[in-house]
C-alpha positions as CSV (number, residue, x, y, z in Angstrom):
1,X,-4.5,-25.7,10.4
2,X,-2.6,-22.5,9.4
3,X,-2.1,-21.5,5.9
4,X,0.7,-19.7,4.3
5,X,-1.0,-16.4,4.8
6,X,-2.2,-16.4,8.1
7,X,1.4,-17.1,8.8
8,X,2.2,-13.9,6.6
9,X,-0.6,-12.4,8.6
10,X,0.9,-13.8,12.6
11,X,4.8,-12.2,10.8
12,X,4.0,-8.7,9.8
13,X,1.8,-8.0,13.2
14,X,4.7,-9.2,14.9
15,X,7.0,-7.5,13.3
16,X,5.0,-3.9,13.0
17,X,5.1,-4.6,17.0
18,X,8.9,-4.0,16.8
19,X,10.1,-1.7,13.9
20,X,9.2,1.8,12.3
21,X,6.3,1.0,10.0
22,X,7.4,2.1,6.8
23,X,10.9,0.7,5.2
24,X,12.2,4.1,4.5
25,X,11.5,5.7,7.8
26,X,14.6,3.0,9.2
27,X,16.6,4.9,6.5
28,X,15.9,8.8,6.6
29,X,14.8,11.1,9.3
30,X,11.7,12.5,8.9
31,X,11.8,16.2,10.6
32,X,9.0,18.9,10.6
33,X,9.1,22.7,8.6
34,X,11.2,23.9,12.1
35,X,13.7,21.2,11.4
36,X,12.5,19.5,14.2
37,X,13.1,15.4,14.2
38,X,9.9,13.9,14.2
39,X,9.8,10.0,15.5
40,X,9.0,7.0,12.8
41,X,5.6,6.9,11.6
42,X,3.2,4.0,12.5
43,X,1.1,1.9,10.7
44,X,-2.3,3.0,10.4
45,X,-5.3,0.9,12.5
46,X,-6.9,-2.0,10.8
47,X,-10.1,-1.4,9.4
48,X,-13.3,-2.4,9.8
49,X,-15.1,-5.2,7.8
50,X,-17.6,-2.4,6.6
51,X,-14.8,0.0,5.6
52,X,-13.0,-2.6,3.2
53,X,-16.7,-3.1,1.6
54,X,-17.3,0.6,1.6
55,X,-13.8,0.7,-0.4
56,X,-15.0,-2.2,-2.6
57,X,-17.9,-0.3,-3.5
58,X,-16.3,3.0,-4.3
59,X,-13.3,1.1,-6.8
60,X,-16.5,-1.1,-8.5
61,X,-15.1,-4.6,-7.7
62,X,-13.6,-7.1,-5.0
63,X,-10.1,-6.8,-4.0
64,X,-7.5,-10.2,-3.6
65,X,-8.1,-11.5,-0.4
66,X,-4.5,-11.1,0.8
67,X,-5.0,-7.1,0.6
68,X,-8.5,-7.7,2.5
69,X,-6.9,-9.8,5.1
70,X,-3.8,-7.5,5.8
71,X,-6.2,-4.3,5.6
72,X,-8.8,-6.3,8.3
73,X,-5.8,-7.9,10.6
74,X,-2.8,-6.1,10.3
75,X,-3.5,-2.5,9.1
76,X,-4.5,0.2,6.7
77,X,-1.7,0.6,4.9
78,X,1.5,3.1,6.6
79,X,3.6,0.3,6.5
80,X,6.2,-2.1,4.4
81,X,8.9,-1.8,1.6
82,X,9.5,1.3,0.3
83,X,7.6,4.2,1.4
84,X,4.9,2.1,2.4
85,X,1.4,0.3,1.4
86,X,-0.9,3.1,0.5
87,X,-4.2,3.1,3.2
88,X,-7.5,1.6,1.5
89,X,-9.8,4.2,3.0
90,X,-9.3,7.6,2.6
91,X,-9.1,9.3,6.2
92,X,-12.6,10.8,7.0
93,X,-12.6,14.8,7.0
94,X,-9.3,15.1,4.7
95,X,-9.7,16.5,1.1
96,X,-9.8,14.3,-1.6
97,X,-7.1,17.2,-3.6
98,X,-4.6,16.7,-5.9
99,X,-1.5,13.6,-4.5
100,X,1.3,16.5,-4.3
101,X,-1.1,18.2,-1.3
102,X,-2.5,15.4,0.7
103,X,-1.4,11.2,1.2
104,X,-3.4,9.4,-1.4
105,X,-4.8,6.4,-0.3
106,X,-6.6,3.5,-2.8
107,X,-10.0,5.2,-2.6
108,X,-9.1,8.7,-3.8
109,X,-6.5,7.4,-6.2
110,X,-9.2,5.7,-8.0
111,X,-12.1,9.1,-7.4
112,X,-9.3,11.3,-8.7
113,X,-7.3,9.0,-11.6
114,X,-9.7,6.2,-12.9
115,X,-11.8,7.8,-14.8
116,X,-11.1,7.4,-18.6
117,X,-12.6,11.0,-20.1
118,X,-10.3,12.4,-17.4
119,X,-7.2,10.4,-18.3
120,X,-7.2,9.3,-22.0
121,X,-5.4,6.4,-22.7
122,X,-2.8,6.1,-20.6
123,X,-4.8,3.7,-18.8
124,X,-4.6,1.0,-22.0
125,X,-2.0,-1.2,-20.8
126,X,-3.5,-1.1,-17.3
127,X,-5.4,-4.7,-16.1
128,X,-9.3,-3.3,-15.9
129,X,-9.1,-3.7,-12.1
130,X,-6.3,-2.7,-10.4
131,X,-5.4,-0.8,-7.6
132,X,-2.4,1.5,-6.8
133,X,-0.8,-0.5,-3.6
134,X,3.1,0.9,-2.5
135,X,4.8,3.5,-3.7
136,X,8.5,2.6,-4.5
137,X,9.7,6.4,-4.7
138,X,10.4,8.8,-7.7
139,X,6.7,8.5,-8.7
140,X,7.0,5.0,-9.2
141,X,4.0,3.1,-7.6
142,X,3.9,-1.2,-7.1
143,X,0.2,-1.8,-8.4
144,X,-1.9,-5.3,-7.7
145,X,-4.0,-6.7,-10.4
146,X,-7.1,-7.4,-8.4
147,X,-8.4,-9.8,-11.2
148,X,-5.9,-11.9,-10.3
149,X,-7.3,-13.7,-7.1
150,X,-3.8,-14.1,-6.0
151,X,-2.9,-10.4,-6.3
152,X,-0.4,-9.6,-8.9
153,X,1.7,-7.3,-8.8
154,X,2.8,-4.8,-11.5
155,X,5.2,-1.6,-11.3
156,X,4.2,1.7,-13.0
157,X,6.7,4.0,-14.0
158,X,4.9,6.9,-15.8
159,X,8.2,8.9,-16.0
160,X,9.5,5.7,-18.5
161,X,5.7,5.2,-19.5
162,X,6.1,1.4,-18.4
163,X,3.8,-0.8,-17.1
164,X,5.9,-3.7,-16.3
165,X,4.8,-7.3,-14.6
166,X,6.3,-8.0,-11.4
167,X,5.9,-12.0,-11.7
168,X,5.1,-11.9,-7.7
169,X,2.1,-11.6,-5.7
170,X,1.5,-9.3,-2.7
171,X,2.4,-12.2,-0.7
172,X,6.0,-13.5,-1.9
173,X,6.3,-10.0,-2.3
174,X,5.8,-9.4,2.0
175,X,7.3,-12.7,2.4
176,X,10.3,-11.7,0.9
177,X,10.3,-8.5,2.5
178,X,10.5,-9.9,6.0
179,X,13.0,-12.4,4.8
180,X,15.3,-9.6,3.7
181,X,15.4,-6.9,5.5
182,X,17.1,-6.2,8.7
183,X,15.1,-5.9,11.8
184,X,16.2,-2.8,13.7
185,X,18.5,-4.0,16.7
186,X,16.5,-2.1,19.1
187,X,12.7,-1.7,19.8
188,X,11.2,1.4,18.9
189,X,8.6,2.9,21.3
């Protein structure tokens, strides 16, 4: 019998088969430092039942099952709303450096920003585990409560200093994702 979520699952492989990976890359051209167009991003590979336990181990607790499942079956992150659901793993051989430099992924958010003598209190209205899923642009980030077994979600805006419930989980917030936005009228290769 299939659940709600492996039908959320079955969607957004189908539909990463057919559009740009990330929301925003159907809305701006990307282009390289010659000016060059460069074509849409794709989502990153799944990973590996290992990796998501490596991760698990790293951050100090279990993530929601929904973010395991699309991290195992659909893929690490490089695709959804917004500019995208950040990758779990951090990409072996790239620096773990400061998130102007390189793409921060789950795992080096949490190595570089998690640590309370580094960061004070800023973390105080934070859940205690939590991880750092999508950002939504203009250094606001979408954030899942992982001790919710459902997966939460909260936005952070640090520029407002707000840490505001979303009252949706990661999956009515996907479902309504690929309820709402426009698939592209043509395949992309």
């Amino acid at each position: 019998m299939q659940t709600i979520v492996d039908e959320l699952i079955a969607r957004l492989v189908d539909r990463l088969r057919y559009s740009p990976a990330v929301e925003m890359d159907a809305n701006y051209v990307h282009t390289n430092d010659k000016g060059e167009v460069l074509p849409s991003r794709r989502a990153n590979p799944p990973l590996e039942l290992n990796d998501v336990d490596y991760v698990e181990t790293q951050l100090g607790f279990q993530l929601p099952e929904i973010v395991r499942r699309i991290s195992l079956e659909v893929a690490d992150g490089g695709f959804g709303p917004n500019w995208g659901i950040s990758r779990l793993k951090h990409p072996a051989k790239h620096p773990f450096g400061p998130p102007h430099e390189v793409e921060m992924s789950v795992e080096s958010w949490h190595r570089l920003h998690h640590d309370p003598k580094e960061c004070g209190d800023w973390l105080a209205d934070f859940p205690d585990r939590f991880i750092r899923y999508c950002d939504v642009g203009c250094n606001i980030t979408l954030c899942v409560d992982c001790m919710s077994p459902a997966g939460l979600l909260f936005m952070d805006d640090p520029m407002a200093k707000v840490v505001k419930p979303m009252n949706e989980t990661v999956e009515q917030w996907l479902t309504r994702w690929l309820d709402e936005v426009p698939w592209p009228e043509t395949m992309y290769s």
